[in-house]
N, C-alpha and C positions, 0 to 999 in steps of 0.2 A: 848821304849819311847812312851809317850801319850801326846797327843795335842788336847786341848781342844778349840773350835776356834766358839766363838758367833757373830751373825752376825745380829740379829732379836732387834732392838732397840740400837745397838750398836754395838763396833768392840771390842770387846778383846780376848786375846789368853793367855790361861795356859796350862803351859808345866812343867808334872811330877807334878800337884796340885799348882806347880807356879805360881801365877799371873804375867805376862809382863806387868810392868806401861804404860799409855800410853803415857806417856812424854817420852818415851826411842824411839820411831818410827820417827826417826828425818830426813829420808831419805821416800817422801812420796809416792816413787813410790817402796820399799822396804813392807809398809805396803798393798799397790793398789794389791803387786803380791800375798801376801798372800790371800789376801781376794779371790782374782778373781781365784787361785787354789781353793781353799775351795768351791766355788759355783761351780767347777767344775764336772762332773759326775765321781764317786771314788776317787777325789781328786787329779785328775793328768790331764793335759793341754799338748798338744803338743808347744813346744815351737814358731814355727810361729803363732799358734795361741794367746798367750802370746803375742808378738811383733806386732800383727795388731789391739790385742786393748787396750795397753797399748802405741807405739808410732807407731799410724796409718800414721804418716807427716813424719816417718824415713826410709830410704831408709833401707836394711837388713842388714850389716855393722853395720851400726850406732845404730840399735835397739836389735843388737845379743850385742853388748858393753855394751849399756844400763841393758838386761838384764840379765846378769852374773854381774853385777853392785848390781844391786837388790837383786838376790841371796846372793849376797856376805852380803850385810846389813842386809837382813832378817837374817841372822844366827847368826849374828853380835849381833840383837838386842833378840833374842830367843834363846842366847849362848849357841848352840847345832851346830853343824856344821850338824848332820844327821836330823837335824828337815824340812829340804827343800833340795830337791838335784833335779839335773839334769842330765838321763843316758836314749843313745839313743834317746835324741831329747825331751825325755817327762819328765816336770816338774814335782814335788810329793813333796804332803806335808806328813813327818813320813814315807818316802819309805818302812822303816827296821820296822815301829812300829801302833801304832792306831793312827789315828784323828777321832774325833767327833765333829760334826757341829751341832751348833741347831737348823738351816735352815733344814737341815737334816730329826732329829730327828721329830719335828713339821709335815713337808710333809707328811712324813710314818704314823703319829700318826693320821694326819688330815682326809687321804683319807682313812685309816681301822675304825677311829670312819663315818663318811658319809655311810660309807656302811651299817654297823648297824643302824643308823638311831635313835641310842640310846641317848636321851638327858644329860643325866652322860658321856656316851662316850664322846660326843660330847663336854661338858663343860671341863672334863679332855684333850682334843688335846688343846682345846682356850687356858687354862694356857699355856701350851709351847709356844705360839705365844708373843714374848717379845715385837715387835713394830714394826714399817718399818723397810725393810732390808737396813742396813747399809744409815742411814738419813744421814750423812755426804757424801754422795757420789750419792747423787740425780740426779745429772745430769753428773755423769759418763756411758755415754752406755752400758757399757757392768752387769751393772745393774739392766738397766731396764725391759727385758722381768724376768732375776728370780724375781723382786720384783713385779711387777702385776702378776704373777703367784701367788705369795706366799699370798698377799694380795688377790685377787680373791679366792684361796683357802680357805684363813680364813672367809670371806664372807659367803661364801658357806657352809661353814661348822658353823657359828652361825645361818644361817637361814633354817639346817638341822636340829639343835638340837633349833628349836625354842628361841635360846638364844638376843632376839629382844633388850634389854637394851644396851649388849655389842654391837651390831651391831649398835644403833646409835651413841655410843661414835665411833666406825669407822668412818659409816656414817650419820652424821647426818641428810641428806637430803635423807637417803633410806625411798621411803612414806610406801612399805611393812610394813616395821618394826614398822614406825610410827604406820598406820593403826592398827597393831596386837597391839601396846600397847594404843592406845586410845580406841580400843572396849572392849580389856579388864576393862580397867580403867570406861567405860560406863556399861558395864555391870556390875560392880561394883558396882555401883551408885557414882562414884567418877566420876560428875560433870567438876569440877574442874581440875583435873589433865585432860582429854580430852583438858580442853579449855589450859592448860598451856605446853602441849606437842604442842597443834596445833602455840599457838603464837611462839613456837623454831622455828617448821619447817617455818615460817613464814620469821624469821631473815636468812635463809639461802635461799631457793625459794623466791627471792627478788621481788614487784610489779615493782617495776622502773629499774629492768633487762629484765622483759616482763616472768618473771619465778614464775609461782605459782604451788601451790598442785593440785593435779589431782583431778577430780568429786567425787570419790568415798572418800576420805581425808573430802575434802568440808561438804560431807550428814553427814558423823560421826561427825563431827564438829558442824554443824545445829542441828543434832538432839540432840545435848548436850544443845546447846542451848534450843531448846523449852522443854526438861524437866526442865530445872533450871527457864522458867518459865518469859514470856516476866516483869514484874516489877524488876528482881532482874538482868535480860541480861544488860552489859554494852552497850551504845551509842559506844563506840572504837570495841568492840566484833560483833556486827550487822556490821559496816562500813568493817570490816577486810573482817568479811565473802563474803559481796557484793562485793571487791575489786577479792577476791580469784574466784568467778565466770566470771567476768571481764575480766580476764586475760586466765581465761578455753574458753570464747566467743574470746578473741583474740587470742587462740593458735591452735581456730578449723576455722578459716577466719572471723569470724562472728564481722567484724572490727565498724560496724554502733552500732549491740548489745552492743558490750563493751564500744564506746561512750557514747553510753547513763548511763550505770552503772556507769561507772568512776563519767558522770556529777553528779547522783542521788547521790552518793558516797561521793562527794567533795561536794554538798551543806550541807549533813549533819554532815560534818565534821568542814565546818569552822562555821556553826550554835552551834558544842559542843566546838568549839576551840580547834580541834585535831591538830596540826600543821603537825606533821607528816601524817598523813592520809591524811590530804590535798595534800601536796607534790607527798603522792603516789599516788592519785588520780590523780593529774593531769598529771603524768608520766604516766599513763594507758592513759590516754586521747590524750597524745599526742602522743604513740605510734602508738596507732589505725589511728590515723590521717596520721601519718608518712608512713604506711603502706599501705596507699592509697593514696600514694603523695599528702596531702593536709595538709604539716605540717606548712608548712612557710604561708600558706593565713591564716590557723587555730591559729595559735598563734598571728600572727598581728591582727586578731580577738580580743583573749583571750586578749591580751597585752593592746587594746584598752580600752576594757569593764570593766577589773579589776585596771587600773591605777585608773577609774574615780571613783571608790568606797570607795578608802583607803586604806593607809598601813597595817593596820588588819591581811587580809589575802594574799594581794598579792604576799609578798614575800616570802610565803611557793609556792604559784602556780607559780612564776618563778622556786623556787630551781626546784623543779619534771620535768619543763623544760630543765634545763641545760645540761644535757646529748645530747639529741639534736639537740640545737641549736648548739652545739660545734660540733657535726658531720655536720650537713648540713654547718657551715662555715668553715669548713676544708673541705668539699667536693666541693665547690666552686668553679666553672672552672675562674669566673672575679669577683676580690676582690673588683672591685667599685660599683660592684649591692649590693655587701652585706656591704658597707659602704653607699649605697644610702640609702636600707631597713634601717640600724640600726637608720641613720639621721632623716628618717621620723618618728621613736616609739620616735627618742628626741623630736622631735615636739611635739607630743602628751603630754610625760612625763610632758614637760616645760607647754604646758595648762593648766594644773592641779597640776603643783609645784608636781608632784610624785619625791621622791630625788631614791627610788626603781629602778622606772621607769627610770630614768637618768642614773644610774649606771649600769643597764643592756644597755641599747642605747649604751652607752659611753665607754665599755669593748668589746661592739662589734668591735664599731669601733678602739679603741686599736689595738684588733687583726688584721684588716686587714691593719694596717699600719705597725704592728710587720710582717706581713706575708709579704706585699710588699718589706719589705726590711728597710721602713725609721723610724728607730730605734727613732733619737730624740723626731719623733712626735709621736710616741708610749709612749716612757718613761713616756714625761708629760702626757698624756691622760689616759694612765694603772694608774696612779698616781690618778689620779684624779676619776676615777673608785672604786680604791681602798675605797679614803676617802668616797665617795657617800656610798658605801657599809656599810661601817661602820658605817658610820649616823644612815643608815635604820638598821644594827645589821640583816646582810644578812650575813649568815656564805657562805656558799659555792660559789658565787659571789665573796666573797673577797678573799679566797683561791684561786681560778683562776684566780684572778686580780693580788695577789703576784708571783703567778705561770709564769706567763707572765712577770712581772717585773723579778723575776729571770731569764726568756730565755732573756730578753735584755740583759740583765749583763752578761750573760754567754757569749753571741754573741762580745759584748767587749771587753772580755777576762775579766771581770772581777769576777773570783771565790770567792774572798773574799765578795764581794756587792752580787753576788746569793746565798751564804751560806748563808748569814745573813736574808734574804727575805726567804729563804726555812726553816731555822728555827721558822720564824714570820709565817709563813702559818701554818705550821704542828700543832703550840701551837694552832693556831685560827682555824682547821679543826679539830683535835680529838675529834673524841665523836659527830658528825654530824651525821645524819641518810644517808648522803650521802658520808659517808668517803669510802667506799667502789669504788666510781669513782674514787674520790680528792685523798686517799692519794698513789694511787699506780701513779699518774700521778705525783706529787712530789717526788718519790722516781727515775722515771725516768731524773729527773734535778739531783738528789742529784748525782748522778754518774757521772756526768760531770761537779759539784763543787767541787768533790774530789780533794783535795790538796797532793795528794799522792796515789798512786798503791792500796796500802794497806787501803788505803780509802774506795776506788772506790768498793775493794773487799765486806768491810764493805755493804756498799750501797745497791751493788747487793745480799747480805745474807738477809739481811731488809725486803728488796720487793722479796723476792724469799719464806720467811715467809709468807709474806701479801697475796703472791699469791698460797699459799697452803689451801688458805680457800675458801670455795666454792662461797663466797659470793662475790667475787670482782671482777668489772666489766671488762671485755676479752676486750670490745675495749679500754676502757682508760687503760689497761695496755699495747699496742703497743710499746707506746714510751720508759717503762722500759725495754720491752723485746729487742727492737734495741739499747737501749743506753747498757745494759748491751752486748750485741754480739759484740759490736765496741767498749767496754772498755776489752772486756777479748782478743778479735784478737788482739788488741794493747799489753798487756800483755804478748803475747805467747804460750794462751792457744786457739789452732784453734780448738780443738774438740769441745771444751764444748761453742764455739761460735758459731759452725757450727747447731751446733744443735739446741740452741737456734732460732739463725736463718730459721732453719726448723720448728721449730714452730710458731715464728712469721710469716710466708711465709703462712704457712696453714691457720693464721687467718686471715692475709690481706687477704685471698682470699673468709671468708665466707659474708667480710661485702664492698661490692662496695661501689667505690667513698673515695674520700679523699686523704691523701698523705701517706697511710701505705706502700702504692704495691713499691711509689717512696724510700719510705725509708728503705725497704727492701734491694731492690736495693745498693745503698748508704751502707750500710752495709756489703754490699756481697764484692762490691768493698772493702772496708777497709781488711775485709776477706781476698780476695784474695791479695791484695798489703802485709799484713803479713808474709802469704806464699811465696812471693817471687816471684808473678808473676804480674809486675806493666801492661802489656799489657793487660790483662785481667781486670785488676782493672781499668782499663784507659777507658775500653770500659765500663762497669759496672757505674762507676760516670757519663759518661756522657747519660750515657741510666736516670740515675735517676734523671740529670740536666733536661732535655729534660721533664722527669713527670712532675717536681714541676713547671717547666716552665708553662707548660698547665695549672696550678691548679694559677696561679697569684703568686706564692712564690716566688718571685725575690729573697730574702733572703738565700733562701735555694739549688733555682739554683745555686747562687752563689759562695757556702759554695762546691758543689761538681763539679764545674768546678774548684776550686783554690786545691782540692784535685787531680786533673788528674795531675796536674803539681808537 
């Protein structure tokens, strides 16, 4: 017998030149065991080890049933009875015959081309590398070390045989690679292409994540520019590059430097009507700011000075704020200072009829009547936020003003009224230069407007998409990453929530303040109440009542003390 069994971009298995459809694997812990032998060293697994990471929550009993279960279906579905067996405790795939793997085949191929160092070698190992190992099982554990192994290898091995093109179709934010291909491309004299590789890496080193190209990226970049020759350099192309310095002064402390760029930055931008450059300008600007605790005087500054000028530019220098300002009011220990603050920018706004101005004031205070708890006076006011926004044709504004009107609706129990708001966001947030916060932060609502299991599943595949690209921002994805861990523990699946939750756990802790560490929490608790252990989950909700207490979230306190009971 031979078993041919791909795992690099895909799952399938041919048995004797066979293809096995993959509509026949109808038993999904029957296909998990094949896989998880195959990645195993000679293709054979001792059976407890089988049983503790296929059902880690089953007692031995339970998980030896389960798999001779599996067994049974695998042979079932690869109608070979000798094609999987079990003797002596250890699992095998082809006991009696061959298997080949192309996880396999690829590693051996990978690590004898590296060692030649021969660029043919090296391009002949990259063909065998078919894609991630087994994409449909991302976030199953036992996984994940072969698949950064294997990934990390192929790495390694395109930036052995200098094969720099493939390597940024991996990654495209490796600056090496970028580097080797825009000097090439300069030494060239292909102008052009330098400046058209630098604006990619651009879209993924995001200014308004506080993540740009390193110095050396930057001079290749500059120096393309002065051969092409300051008459023919675009106004957008000079802004970028000043922006990408900006961000190298705010990622070496140098937080006053990069003020000042940002500002030099942002006049010349809204002088060419860059909108976008604006935005990221001012998100450098208020990073720097943020970074020296002087976020909230600097924007009631900013807020002041730019209501009184005009709609023009100011609602590109709010959006570059909004990140922000959403952190510092969720980080908020008393929700009535930042309902005072927001009252006073209305003041201002209404001096000078800014309707911009209004609708930022006015979504502030929204939220901190959604966070206290008193939902009616949020409704109308997010409402009215909403409309302000829309006047001014403030995209990202409005999508967190729907955003917020969905977590009312939700908090009502009404999933039919936040579906319909989450779809009205999504249409009016695509294709934003800030979709990258917005849409992962509506993907966390869409899983708890899920009208169905299978919904919900939906939901979390979405934003699990969204967030395999480098470019989206790690704190507004929190609330995805907790809403999906307490929709899959509800479900029945505690590993792949547990984990989740490990992750989330590691990112509340790189960004203090706010209510992630509380919602964590809250999480753990649903977790543990799943598993079957309400004492624990009982102490868990009210440890994370107790946070959101601190933070002014009446709402939220409230939400995990009616969960202890």
């Amino acid at each position: 017998m031979r078993i041919q069994v791909d795992l690099l971009g895909r799952f399938r298995v041919i048995v004797d030149g066979a293809v096995i459809p993959a509509d026949t694997w109808r038993r999904e812990r029957s296909s998990s065991l094949v896989k998880l032998v195959a990645l195993s060293p000679g293709h054979r697994l001792h059976r407890e080890q089988a049983m503790d990471a296929l059902w880690p929550d089953l007692d031995a009993d339970a998980a030896g049933a389960n798999l001779r279960k599996a067994i049974h279906f695998a042979r079932k579905t690869l109608e070979a009875h000798d094609a999987i067996g079990m003797a002596n405790e250890i699992v095998a795939l082809a006991p009696g015959g061959e298997c080949i793997v192309d996880a396999d085949a690829f590693d051996s191929a990978a690590k004898a081309a590296i060692k030649t160092r021969d660029r043919a070698h090296c391009e002949r190992a990259a063909d065998l590398y078919g894609g991630e190992l087994l994409p449909e099982d991302r976030y199953a554990s036992w996984t994940e070390g072969p698949r950064d192994h294997l990934r990390q290898l192929y790495a390694r091995l395109l930036k052995t045989g200098s094969l720099w093109e493939r390597l940024l179709e991996l990654d495209p934010t490796d600056e090496e690679a970028q580097r080797a291909v825009m000097q090439a491309a300069l030494d060239a004299g292909n102008r052009g292409e330098v400046i058209r590789h630098f604006r990619r890496l651009r879209e993924h080193l995001r200014v308004d994540l506080g993540v740009g190209p390193a110095a050396a990226t930057v001079a290749i970049y500059e120096k393309a520019l002065r051969q092409q020759g300051d008459e023919t350099v675009s106004v957008v192309d000079r802004v970028r590059g000043s922006l990408a310095w900006g961000i190298i002064h705010l990622n070496s402390g140098d937080f006053p430097k990069a003020e000042e760029v940002a500002r030099e930055a942002r006049l010349i931008a809204i002088e060419a009507g860059l909108a976008r450059e604006v935005g990221e300008a001012s998100a450098l600007f208020g990073l720097a700011a943020h970074m020296q605790g002087r976020w909230q005087q600097v924007f009631r500054t900013e807020f002041t000075e730019w209501v009184k000028i005009g709609p023009k530019p100011i609602s590109h220098i709010f959006d570059g704020h909004v990140c922000l300002a959403q952190f510092c009011l969720c980080a908020a220990g008393d929700l009535s200072d930042v309902a005072s603050y927001a009252r006073d920018l209305l003041v201002v706004a209404n001096a000078v009829s800014s309707d911009v101005g209004r609708a930022l004031a006015t979504l502030i205070i929204g939220e901190s009547e959604l966070f206290a708890g008193d939902l009616d006076a949020a409704a109308t006011t997010l409402a009215e936020a909403e409309r302000l926004y829309e006047i001014s044709d403030s995209v990202p504004g409005r999508v967190i003003s729907l955003e917020r009107l969905a977590q009312v609706a939700l908090t009502r129990g009404q999933k039919w009224r936040a579906g319909r708001l989450l779809q009205k966001a999504f249409r009016v947030g695509d294709g934003n230069w800030l979709s990258p916060h917005l849409l992962i932060r509506l993907h966390a609502l869409s899983i708890g407007a899920a009208q169905s299991r299978t919904r919900a599943r939906e939901a979390i595949a979405v934003g699990d998409e969204l967030l395999s690209g480098k470019s989206t921002c790690q704190p507004c994805s929190m609330g995805f990453r907790v809403a999906a861990a307490i929709a899959l523990a509800e479900d029945g699946d505690s590993d792949l929530a547990g984990r989740r939750l490990d992750d989330a756990e590691r990112l509340a802790g790189m960004w203090q303040g706010g209510p992630w560490v509380a919602a964590v929490w809250e999480a753990r608790g649903v977790h543990r109440k799943a598993k079957g252990q309400p004492e624990q989950a009982a102490a868990l909700f009210r440890e994370a009542a107790a946070r959101f207490a601190a933070l002014g979230r009446l709402g939220d306190e409230a939400r995990c003390l009616a969960r202890v009971s």
